[in-house]
Residue frames as a rotation matrix with the C-alpha (Angstrom) as fourth column:
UNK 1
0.916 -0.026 -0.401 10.69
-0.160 0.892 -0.423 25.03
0.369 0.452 0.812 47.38
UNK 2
0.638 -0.719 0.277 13.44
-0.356 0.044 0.933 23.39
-0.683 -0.694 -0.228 49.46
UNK 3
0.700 -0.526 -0.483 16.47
-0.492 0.135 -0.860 22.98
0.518 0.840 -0.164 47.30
UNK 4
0.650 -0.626 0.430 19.67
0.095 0.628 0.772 19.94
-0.754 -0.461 0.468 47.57
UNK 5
0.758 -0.540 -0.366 22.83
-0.568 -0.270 -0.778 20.00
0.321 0.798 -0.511 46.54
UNK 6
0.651 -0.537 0.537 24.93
0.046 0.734 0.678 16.79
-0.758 -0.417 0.502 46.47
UNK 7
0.569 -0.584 -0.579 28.40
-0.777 -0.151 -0.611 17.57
0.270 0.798 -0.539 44.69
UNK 8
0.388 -0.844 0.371 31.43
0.450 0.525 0.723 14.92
-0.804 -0.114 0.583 44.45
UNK 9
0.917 -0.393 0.074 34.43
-0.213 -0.637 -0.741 16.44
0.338 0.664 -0.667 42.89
UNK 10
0.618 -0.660 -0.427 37.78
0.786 0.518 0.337 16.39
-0.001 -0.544 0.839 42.27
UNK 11
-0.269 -0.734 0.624 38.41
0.377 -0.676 -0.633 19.65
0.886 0.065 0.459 41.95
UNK 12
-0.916 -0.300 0.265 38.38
0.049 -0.740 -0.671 22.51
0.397 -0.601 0.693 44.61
UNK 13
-0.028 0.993 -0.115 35.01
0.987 0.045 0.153 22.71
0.157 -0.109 -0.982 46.61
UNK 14
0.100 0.213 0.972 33.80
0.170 -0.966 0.194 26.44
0.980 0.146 -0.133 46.23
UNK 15
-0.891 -0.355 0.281 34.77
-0.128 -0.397 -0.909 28.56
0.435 -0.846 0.308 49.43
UNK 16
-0.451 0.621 -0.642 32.27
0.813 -0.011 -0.582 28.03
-0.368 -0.784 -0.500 52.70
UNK 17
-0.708 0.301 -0.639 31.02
-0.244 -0.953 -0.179 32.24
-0.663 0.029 0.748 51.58
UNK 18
-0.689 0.299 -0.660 29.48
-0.685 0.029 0.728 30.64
0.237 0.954 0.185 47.91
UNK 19
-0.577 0.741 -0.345 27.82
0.436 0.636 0.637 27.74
0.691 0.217 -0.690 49.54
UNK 20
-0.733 0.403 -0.549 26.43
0.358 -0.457 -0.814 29.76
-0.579 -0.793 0.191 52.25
UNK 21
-0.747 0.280 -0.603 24.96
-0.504 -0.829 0.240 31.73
-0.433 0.483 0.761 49.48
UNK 22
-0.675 0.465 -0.573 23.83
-0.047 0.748 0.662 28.28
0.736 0.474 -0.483 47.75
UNK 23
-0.608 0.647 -0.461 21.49
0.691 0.717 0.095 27.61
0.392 -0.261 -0.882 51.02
UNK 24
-0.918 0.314 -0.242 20.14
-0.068 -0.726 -0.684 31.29
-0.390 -0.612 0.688 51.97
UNK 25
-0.004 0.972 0.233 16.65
0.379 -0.214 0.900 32.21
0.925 0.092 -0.367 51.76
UNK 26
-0.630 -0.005 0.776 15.04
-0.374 -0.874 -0.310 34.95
0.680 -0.486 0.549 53.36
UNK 27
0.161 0.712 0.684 13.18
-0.625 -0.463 0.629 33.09
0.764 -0.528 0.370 55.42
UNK 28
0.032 -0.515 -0.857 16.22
0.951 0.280 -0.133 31.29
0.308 -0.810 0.499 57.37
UNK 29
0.818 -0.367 0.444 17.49
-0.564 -0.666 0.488 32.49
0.117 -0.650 -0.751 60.58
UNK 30
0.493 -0.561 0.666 19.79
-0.583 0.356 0.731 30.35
-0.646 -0.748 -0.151 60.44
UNK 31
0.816 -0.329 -0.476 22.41
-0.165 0.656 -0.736 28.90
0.555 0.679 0.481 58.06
UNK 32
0.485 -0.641 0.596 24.89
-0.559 0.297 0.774 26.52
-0.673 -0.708 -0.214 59.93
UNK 33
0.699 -0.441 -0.563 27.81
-0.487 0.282 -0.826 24.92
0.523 0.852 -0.018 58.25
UNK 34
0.575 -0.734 0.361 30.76
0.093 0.497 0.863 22.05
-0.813 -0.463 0.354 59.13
UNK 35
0.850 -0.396 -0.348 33.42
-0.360 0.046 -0.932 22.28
0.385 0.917 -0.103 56.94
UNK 36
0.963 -0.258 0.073 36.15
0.244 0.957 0.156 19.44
-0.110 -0.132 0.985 56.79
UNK 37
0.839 -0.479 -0.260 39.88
-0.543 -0.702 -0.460 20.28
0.037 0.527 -0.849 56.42
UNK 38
0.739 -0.377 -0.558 42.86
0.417 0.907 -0.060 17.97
0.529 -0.188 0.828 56.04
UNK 39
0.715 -0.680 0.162 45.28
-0.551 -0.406 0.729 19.12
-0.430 -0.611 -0.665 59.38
UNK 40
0.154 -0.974 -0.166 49.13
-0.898 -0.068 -0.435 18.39
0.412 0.216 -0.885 59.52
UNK 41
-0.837 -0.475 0.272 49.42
-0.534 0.602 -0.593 15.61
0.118 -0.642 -0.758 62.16
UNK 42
0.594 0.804 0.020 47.49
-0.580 0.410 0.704 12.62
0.558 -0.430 0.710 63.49
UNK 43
0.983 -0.168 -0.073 48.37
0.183 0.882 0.435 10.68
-0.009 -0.441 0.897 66.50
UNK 44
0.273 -0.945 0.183 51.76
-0.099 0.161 0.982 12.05
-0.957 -0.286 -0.049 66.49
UNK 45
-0.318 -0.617 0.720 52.58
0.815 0.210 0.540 11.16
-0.484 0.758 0.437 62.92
UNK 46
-0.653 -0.235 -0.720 53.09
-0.371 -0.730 0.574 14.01
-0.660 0.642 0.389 60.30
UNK 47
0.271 0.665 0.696 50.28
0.480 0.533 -0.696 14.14
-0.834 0.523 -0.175 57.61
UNK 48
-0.794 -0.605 0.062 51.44
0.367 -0.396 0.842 14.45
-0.485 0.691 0.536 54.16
UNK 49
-0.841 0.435 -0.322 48.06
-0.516 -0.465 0.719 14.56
0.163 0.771 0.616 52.58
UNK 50
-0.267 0.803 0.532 44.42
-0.455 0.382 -0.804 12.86
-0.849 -0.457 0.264 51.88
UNK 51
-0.914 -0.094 -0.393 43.64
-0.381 0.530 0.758 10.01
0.137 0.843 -0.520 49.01
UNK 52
-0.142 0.966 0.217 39.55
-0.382 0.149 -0.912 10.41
-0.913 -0.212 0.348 48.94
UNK 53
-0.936 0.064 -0.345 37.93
-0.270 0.495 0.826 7.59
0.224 0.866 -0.447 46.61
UNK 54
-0.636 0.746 -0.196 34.25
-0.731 -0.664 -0.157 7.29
-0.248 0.043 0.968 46.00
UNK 55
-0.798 0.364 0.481 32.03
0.600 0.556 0.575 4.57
-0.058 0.747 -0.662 44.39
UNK 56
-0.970 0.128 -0.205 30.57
-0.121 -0.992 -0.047 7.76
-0.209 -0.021 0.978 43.31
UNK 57
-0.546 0.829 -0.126 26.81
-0.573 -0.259 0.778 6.86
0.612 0.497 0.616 42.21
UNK 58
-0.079 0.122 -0.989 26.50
0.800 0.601 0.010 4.88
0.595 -0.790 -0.145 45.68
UNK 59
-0.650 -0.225 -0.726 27.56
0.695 -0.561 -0.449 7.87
-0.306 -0.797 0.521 47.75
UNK 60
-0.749 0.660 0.061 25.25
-0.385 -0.508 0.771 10.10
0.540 0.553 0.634 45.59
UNK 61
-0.003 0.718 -0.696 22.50
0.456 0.621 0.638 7.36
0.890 -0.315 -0.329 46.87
UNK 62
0.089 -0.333 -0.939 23.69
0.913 0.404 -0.057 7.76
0.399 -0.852 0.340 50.52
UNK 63
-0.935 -0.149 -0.321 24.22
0.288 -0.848 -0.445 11.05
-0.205 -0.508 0.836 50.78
UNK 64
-0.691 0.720 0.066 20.40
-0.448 -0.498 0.742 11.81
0.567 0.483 0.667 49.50
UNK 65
0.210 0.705 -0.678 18.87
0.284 0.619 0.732 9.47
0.935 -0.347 -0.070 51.80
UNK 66
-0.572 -0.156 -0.805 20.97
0.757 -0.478 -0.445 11.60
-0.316 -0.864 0.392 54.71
UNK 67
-0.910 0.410 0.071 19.35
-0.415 -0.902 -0.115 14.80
0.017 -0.134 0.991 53.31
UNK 68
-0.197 0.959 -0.205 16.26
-0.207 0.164 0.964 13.12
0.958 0.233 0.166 53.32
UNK 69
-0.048 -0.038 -0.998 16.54
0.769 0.636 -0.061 11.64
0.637 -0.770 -0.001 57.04
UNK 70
-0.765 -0.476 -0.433 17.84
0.643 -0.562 -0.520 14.75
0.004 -0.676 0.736 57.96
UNK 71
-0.707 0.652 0.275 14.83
-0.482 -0.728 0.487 16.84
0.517 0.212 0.829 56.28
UNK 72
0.300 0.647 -0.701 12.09
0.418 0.572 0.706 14.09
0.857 -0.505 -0.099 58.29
UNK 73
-0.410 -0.240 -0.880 14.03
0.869 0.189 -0.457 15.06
0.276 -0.952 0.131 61.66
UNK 74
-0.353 0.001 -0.936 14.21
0.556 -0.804 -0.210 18.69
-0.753 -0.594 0.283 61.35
UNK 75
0.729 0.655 -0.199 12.18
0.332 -0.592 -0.735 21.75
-0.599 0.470 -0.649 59.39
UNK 76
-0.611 -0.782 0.124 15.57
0.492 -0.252 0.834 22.21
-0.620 0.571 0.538 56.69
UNK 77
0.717 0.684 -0.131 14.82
0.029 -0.217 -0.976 24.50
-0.696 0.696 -0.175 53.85
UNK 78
0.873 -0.147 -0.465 18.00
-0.415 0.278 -0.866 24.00
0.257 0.949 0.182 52.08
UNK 79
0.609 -0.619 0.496 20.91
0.014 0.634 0.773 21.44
-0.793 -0.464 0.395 52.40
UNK 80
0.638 -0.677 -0.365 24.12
-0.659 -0.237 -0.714 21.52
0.397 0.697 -0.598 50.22
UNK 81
0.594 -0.687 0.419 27.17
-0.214 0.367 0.905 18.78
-0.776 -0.627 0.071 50.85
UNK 82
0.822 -0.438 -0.364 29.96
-0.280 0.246 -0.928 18.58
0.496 0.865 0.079 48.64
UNK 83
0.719 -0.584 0.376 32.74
0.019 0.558 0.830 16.26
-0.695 -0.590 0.412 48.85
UNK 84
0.124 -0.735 -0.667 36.40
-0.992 -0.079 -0.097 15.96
0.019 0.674 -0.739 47.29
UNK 85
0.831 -0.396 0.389 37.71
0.309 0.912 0.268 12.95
-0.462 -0.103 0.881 45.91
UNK 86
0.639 -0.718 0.274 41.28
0.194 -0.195 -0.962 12.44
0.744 0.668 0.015 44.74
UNK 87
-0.334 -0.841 -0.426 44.58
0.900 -0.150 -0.410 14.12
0.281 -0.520 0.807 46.68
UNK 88
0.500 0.484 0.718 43.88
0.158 -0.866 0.474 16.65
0.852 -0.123 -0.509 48.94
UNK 89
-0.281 -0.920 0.274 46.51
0.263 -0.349 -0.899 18.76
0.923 -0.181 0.340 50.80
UNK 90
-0.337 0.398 -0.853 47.22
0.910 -0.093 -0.403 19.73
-0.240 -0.913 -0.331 54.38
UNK 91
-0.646 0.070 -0.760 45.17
0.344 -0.862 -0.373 22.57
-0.681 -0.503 0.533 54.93
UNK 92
-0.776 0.625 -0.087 42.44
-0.296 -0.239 0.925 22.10
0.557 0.743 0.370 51.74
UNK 93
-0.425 0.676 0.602 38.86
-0.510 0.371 -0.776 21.11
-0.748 -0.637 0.187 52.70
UNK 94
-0.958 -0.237 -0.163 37.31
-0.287 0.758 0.586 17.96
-0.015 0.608 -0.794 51.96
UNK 95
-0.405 0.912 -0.062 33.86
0.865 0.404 0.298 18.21
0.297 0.067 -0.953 53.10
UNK 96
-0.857 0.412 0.311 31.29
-0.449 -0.891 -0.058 21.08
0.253 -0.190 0.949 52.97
UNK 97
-0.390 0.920 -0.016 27.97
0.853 0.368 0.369 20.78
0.346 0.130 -0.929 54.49
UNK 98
-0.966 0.257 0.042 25.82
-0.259 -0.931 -0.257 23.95
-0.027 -0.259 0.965 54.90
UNK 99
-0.241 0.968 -0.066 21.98
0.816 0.239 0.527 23.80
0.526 0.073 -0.847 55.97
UNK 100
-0.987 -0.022 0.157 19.24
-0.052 -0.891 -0.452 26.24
0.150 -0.454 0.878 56.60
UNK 101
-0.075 0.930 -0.360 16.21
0.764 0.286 0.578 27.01
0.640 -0.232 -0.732 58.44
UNK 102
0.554 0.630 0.544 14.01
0.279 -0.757 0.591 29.31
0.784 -0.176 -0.595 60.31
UNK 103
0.920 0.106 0.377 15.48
-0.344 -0.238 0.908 28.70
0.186 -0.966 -0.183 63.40
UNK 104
0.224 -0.938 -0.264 19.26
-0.938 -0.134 -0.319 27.81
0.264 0.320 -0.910 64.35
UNK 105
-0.024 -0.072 0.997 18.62
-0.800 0.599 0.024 24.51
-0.599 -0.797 -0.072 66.18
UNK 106
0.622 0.337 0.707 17.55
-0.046 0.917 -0.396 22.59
-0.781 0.214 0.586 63.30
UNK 107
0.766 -0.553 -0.327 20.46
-0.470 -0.135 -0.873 23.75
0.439 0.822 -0.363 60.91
UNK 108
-0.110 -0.959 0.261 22.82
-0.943 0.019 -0.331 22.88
0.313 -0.283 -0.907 63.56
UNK 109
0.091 0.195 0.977 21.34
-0.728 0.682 -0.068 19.81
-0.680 -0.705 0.204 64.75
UNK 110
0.968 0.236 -0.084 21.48
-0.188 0.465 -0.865 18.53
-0.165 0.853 0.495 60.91
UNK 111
0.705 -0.707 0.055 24.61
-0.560 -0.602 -0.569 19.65
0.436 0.370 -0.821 60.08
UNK 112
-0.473 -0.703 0.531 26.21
-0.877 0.437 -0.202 17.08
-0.090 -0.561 -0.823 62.79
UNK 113
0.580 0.519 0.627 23.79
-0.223 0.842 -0.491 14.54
-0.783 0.145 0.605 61.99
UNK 114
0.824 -0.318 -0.468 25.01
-0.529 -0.136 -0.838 14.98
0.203 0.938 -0.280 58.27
UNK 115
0.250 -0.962 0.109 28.66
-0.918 -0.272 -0.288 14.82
0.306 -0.028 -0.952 58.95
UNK 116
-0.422 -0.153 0.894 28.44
-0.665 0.722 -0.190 11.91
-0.617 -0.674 -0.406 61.46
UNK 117
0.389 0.404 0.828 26.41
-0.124 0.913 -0.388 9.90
-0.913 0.048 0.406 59.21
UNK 118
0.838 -0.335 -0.431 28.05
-0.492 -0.121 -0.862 10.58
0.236 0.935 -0.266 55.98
UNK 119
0.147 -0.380 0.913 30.94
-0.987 0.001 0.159 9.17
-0.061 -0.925 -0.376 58.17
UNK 120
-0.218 0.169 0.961 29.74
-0.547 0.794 -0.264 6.23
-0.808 -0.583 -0.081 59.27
UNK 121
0.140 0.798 0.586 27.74
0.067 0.583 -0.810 5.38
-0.988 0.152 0.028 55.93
UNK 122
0.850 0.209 -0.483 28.64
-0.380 -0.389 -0.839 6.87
-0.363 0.897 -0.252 52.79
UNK 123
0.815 -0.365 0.449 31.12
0.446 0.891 -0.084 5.18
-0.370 0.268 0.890 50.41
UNK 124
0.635 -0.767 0.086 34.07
-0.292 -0.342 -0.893 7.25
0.715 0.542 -0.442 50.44
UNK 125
0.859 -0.460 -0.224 37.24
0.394 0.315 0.864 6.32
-0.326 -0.830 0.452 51.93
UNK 126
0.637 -0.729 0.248 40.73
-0.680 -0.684 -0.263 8.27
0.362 -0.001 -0.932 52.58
UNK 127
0.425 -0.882 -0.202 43.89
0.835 0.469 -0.288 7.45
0.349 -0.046 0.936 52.73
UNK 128
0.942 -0.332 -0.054 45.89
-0.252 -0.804 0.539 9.23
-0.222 -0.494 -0.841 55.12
UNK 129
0.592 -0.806 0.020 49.33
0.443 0.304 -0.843 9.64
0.674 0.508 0.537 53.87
UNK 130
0.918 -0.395 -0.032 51.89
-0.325 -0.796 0.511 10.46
-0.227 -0.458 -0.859 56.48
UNK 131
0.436 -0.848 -0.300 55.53
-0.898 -0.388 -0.209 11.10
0.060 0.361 -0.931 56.21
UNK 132
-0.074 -0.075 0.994 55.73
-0.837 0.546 -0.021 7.20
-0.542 -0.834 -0.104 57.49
UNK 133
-0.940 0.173 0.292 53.18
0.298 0.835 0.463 5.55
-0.164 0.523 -0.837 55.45
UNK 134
-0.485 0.874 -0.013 49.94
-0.748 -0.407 0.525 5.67
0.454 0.264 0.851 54.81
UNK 135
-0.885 0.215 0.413 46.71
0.039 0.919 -0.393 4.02
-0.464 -0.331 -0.821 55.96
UNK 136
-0.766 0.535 0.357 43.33
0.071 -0.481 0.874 3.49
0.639 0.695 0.330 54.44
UNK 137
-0.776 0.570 -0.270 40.15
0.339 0.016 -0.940 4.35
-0.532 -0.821 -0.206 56.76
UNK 138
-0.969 0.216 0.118 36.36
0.024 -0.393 0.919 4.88
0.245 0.894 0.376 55.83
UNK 139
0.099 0.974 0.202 32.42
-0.899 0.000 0.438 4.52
0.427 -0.225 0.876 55.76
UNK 140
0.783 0.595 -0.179 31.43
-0.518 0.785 0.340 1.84
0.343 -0.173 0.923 58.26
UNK 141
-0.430 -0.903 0.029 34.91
-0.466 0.194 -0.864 1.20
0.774 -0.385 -0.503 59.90
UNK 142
-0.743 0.106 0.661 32.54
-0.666 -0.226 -0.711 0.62
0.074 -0.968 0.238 63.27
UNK 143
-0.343 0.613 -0.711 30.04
-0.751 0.276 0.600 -1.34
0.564 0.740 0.366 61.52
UNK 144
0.559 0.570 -0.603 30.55
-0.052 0.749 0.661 -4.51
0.828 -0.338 0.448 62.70
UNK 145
-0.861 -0.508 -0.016 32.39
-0.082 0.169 -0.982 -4.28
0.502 -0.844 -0.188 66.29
UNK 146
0.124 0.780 -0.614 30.44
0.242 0.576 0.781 -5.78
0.962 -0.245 -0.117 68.87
């Protein structure tokens, strides 16, 4: 039985070792993971922090219809993504995703699918705070450019 795990949180997201653990099964070869982290700098400007907000029972939607999409593409047998909302320092991570399967292509092909469409689609948007100002950036920034 293939097993999902869609967390939002504002605390701490358990360490990359625990969710690994959350998607094993003895009959992956393969558990692939992306994990998100907020760096020091963008673009030249000093980053004080991240300011992740949610419309949390949307993104819940959104992210389950990626692990579906993602489970149609490729043979997954388990998918985990957990996100932070709230303030999140340089150097914390804001996004786990970990997926497994038999074989290593389709964890890793997911796993960037995931990321990229969570991205693009999922209602959560950051504020990047640097030492400057801040801006706010999110799902669907690209949407509508022509």
């Amino acid at each position: 039985m293939s097993k999902t795990i869609v967390e939002l949180t504002a605390a701490d997201i358990p360490s990359l070792d625990e969710i690994s653990k959350q998607v094993q099964d003895d009959a992956a070869g393969a558990i692939s993971t992306f994990s998100g982290t907020t760096r020091n700098s963008f673009q030249g400007k000093t980053v004080v922090q991240l300011d992740y907000q949610a419309y949390e029972p949307m993104a819940r939607k959104v992210l389950g219809e990626l692990v579906a999409e993602a489970r149609a593409k490729w043979a997954l047998m388990h998918v985990a993504i957990y996100h932070r909302t709230g303030t999140v320092p340089v150097g914390e991570t804001s996004v786990v995703i970990a997926c497994s399967s038999a074989h290593r292509d389709a964890s890793m092909h997911a796993t960037e699918y995931l990321i990229d469409e969570l991205k693009a689609r999922c209602p959560i948007w950051k504020k990047e705070v640097y030492e400057d100002g801040s801006v706010w950036k999110g799902a669907c920034n690209t949407c509508n450019k022509s």
